[in-house]
C-alpha positions in Angstrom: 0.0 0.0 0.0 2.7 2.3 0.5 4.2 1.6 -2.7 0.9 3.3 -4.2 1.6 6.9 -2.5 5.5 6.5 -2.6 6.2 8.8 -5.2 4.5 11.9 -3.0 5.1 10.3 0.5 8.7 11.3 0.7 7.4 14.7 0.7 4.8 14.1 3.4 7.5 12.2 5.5 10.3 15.3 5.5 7.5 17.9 6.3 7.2 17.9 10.4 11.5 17.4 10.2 11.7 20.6 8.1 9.6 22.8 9.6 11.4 21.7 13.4 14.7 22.6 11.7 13.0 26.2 11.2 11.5 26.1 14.9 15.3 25.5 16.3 17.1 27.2 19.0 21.1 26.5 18.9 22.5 26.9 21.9 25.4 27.6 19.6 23.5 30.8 18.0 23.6 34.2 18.9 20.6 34.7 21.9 18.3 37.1 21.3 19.9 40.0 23.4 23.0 41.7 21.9 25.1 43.0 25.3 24.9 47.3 25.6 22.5 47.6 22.5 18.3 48.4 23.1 17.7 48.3 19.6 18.6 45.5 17.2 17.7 44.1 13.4 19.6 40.3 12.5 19.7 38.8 9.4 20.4 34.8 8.8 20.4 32.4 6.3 21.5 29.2 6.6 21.7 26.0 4.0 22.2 22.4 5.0 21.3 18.5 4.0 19.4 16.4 6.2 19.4 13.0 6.3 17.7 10.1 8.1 18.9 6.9 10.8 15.7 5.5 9.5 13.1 6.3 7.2 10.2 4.3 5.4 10.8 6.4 1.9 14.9 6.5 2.0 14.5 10.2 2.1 16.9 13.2 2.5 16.4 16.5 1.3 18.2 19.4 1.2 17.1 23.1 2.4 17.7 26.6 2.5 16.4 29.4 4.4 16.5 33.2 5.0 15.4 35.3 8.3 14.8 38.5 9.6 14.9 39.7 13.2 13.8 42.8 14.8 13.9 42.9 18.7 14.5 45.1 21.3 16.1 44.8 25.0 15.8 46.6 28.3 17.6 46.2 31.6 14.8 45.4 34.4 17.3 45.6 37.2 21.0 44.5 38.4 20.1 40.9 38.0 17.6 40.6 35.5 17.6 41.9 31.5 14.7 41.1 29.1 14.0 41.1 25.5 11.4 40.7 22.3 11.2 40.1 18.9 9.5 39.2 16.2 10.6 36.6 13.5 10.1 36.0 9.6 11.9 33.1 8.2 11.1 31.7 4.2 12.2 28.4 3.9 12.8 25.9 1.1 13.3 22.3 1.1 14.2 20.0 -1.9 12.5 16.0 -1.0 15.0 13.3 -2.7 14.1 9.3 -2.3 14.4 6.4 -4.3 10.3 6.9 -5.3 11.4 10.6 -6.8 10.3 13.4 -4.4 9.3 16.9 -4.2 9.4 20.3 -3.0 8.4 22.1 0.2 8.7 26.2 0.6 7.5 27.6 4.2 7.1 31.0 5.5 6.7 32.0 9.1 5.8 34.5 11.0 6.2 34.7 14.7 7.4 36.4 18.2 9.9 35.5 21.0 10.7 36.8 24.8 13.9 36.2 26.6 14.8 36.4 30.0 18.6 36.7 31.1 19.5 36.4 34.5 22.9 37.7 36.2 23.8 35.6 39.6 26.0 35.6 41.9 29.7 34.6 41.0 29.4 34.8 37.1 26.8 32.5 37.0 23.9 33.2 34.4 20.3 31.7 33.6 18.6 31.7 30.3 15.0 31.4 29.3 13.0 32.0 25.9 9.9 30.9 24.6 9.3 31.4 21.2 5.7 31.0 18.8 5.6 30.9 14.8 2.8 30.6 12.6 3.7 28.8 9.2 1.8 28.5 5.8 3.5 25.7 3.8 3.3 25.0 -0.2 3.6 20.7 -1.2 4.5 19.8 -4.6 5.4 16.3 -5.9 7.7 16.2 -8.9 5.1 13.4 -10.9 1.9 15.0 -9.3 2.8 18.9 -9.4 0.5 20.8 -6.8 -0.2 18.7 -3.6 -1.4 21.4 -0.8 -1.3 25.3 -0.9 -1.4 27.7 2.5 -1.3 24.0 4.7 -1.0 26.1 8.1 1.2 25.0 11.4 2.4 26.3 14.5 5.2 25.6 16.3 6.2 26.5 20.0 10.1 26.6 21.7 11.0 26.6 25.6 14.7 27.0 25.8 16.6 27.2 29.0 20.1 27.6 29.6 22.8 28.1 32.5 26.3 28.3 32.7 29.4 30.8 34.1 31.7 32.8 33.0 35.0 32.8 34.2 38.3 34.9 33.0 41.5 33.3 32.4 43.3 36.7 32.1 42.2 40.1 31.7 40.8 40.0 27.7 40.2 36.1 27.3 36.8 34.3 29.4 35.6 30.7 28.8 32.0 29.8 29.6 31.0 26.0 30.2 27.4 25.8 29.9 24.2 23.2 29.5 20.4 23.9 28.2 17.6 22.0 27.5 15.3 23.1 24.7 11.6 21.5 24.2 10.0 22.3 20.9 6.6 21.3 19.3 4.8 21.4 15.5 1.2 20.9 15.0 0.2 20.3 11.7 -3.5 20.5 10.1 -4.4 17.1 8.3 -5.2 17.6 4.8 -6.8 16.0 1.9 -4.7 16.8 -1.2 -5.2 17.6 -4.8 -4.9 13.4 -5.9 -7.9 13.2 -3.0 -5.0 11.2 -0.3 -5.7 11.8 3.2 -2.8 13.8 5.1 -1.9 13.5 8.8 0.9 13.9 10.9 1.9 13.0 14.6 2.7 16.2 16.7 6.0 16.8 16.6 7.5 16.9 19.9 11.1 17.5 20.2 13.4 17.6 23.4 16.7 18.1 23.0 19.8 19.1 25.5 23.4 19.6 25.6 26.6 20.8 26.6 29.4 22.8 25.7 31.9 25.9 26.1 32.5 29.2 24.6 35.8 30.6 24.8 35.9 34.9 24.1 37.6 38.0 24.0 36.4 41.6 23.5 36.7 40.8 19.0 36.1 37.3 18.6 34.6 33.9 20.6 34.5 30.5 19.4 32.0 27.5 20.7 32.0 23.9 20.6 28.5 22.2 21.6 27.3 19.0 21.7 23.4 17.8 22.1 21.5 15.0 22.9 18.4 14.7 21.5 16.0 12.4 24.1 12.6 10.0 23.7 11.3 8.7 20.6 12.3 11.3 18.2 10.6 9.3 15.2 8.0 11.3 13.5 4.9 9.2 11.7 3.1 10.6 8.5 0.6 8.6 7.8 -1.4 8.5 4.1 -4.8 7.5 3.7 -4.3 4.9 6.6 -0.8 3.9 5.9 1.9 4.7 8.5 5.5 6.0 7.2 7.7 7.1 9.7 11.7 9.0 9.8 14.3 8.9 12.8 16.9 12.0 12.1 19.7 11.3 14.4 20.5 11.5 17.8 23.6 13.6 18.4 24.7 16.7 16.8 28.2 18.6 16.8 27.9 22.1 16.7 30.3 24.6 16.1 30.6 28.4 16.2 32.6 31.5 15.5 31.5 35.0 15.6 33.0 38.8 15.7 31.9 42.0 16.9 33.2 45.3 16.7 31.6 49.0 17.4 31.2 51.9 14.9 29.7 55.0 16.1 26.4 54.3 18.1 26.6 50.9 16.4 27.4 47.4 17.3 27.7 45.2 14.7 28.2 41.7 14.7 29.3 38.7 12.6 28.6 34.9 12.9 28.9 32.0 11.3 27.8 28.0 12.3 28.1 24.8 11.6 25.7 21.7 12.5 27.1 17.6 11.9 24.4 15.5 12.5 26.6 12.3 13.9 25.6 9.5 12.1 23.2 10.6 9.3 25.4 12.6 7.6 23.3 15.9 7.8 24.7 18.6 8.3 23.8 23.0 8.0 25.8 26.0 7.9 24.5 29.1 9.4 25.3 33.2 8.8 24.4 36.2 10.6 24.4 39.7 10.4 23.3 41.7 13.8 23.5 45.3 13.9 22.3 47.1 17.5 22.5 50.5 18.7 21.1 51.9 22.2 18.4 54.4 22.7 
């Protein structure tokens, strides 16, 4: 039976993966609160190939995105500074399988809050929730068209701690952990060669560890996370159940410079992502530029 649907379930099947990719927080990435600016615009864009432990189609697929940030901070006391901002990401995915595949594009439009707490003896607490609407676009390269405006959500709780601690006067390393829990609901759908569409919510939960080492022009960091529980997703097509397991670890690694003009701060940043033992992998850019008011 799935043989029937195979040439569009590939498609199906890399959906709730993609759009999670979108939804994630690396602990690796820039946080959403640039130090001494109130006012800040990022760009990203990021490109990558994703591949699969297991997966019923033998799919991979390979993406690209582009983002826009616009945020602000303020500084609520001694201890305590918070932020917003709100989010537009366009995303497009290329589906490859033995059965031929397909095409995804997703945009997304969303908000996120972030709380950064100062304690006592350089030690520091993280916490941001993020929400994004999405409208997705399906096409199957034999069927053309499968679903237009397909709408999902997708929800991120992201904590983090760690401490900062000098090794002489211009050079600090920070060891630090977080644990990240993410979600994407996805409307069922019937689509334009009358199949029946539905996915599992996709629950993700994901921790890790690792250290960033900086001085006043330039840090590096080296992460690596765990992802935890049954991280397969299931797609299933008019009663038929396919199902993908991306892979467990990941190896992330970052490198980013900053330097002032003027009023302005601007900063550079660029990451990596190995998916150990798939073979995926993603490489990440950004441009921030803040200024205070």
């Amino acid at each position: 039976m799935v043989e029937e649907y195979a040439p569009r379930s590939a498609v199906y099947e890399a959906l709730p993966d993609f759009l999670s990719s979108l939804q994630r927080w690396d602990a690796a990435s820039q946080r959403l609160m640039i130090p001494e600016s109130s006012l800040w615009v990022q760009l990203l864009a990021s490109t990558g190939t994703q591949g699969f432990e297991r997966s019923s189609t033998g799919l991979e697929y390979n993406s690209d995105s582009l983002g826009v940030q616009l945020g602000g901070t303020t500084q609520v006391n001694d201890n305590l500074d918070m932020g917003v901002a709100l989010h537009h990401v366009a995303g497009s995915a290329s589906v490859n399988a033995p059965t031929k595949g397909g095409s995804l594009h997703v945009e997304g439009l969303g908000v996120a809050v972030e709380a950064l707490w100062s304690l006592e003896r350089d030690w520091y607490a993280n916490a941001r929730f993020s929400i994004t609407d999405y409208e997705v676009d399906l096409s199957s390269d034999e069927a053309g068209r499968l679903k237009s405006e397909l709408e999902a959500l997708g929800h991120t709780l992201g904590l983090e701690a760690g401490k900062r601690m000098q090794i002489r006067d211009a050079l600090h390393w920070t060891p630090r952990t977080w644990l990240e829990r993410s979600r994407i609901t996805l409307d069922g759908f019937t689509d334009t060669v009358n199949s029946r569409v539905s996915f599992s919510d996709k629950n993700r939960l994901t921790g890790g560890i690792g250290v960033l080492l900086e001085t006043p022009a330039i840090s590096g960091s080296l992460d690596l996370e765990q992802r935890f529980g049954n991280t397969k997703h299931t797609t299933r097509i008019s009663g038929e159940e396919l199902g993908a397991k991306p892979a467990q670890r990941s190896l992330l690694l970052g490198l980013k410079s900053t330097w002032l003009r003027g009023a302005l701060r601007y900063s550079a940043e660029f990451n990596v992502r190995n998916e150990l033992g798939s073979g995926g992998e993603e490489y990440a850019g950004f441009i921030q530029v803040g200024m205070d008011y």
